[in-house]
N, C-alpha and C positions, 0 to 999 in steps of 0.2 A: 445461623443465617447471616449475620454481619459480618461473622469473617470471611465466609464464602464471597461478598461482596465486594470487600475489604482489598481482596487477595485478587478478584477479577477486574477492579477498576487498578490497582497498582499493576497489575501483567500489561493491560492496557495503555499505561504512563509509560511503561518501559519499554515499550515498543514504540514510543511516539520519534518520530525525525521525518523534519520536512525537508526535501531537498531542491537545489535548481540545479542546472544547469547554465553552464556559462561559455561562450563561447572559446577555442585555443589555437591558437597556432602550432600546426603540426611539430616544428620543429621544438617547442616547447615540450610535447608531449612525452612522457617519461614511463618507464616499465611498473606495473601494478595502477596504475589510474585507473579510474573507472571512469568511462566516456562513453560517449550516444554517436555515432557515426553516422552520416548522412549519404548515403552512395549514388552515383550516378544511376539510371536506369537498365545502361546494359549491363556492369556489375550486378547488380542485383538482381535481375534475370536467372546472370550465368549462376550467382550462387544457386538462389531458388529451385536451378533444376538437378544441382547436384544435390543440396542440403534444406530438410524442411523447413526452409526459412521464408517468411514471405515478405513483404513490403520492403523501403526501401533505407529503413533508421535500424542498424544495430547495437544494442547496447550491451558492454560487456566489459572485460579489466583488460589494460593492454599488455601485453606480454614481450613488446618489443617492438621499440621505434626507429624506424633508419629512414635514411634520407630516400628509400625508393619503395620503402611498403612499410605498413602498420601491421601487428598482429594483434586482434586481437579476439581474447577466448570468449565464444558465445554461448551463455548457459543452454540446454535444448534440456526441453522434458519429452523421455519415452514412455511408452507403456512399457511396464515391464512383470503385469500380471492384472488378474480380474481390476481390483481396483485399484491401483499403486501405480506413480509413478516413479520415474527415475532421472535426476537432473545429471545430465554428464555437459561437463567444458567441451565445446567445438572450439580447437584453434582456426580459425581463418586468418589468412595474409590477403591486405588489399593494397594493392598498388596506390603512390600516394595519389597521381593524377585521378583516379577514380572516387576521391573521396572531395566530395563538394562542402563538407562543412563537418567540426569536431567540435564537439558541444565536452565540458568537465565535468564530473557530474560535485559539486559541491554540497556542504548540509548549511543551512538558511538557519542560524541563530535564532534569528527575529523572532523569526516563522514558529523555528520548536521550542524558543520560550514562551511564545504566548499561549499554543498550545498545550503547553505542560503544565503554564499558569490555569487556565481554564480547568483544566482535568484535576489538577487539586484542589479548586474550590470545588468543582463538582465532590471530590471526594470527600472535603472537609462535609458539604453537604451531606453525603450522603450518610456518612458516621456521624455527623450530630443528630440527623432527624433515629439514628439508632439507637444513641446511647443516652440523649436528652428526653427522649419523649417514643410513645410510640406509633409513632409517623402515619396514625391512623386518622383518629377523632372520628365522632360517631358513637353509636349504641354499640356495645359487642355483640354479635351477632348468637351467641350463645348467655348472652341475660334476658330475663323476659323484661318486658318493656316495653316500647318503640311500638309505632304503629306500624303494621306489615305494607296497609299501603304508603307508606313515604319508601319504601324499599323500592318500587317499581319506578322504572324508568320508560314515558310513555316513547317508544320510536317506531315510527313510521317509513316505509320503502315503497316508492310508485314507480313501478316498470310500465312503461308506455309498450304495446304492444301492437305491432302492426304497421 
């Protein structure tokens, strides 16, 4: 049972990264970045009715920046059975005039140290109360002993009706 624990509070730490976004100037902007795009209205229209994309922020890694259009590849998930999906890369090209603001997408230090701090006291916690003690206190529930009613917990629900 505590390695089980063990094993799902560490998969959890190692998936931890907090990120921001920061604003860039297009011409800064460089092949593999990962960016949030902000598009004009009628761009995103025109995508939306060729490609199931909705709203008007795409985010995605850029595949290629020139002085008259951005590319860049935007994850899409299919259906591609009863349950399962399927992420395929959409390359899209956007003219630069059409993009109103480029966001970088950055990882936040601060941010995913403290929460990494956090998630190892949680863990240091959770393996101490396992391996010092057992994280119960109380009667065992299989010694005789204990009075049955301190087991009961009196709780009450009033649905008003009407």
């Amino acid at each position: 049972m505590q390695i089980s624990r063990f094993f799902v509070i560490l998969l959890a730490l190692s998936a931890v990264g907090c990120h921001s976004y920061q604003p860039i100037a297009l011409e800064e902007i460089r092949p593999s970045m990962t960016v949030r795009a902000r598009l004009s209205a009628e761009r995103a229209d025109e995508i939306a009715r060729v490609h199931p994309i909705s709203g008007r922020v795409l985010d995605g890694v850029v595949r290629a920046a020139g002085p008259e259009e951005l590319q860049i590849l935007v994850p899409l998930r299919q259906p591609s059975g009863v349950r399962s999906e399927r992420s395929v890369q959409l390359p899209l090209g956007i003219p630069n005039q059409d993009i109103l603001l480029v966001e970088l997408k950055k990882l936040d230090r601060t941010k995913t140290g403290l929460f990494a701090l956090g998630g190892a006291a949680l863990l240091g916690l959770v393996l101490s109360t396992d391996w010092l003690g057992d994280g119960g206190g109380g009667d065992d529930p299989g010694k005789p002993g204990g009075d049955p009613q301190d087991a009961i917990i009196p709780f009450r629900i009033s649905i008003p009706w009407g």
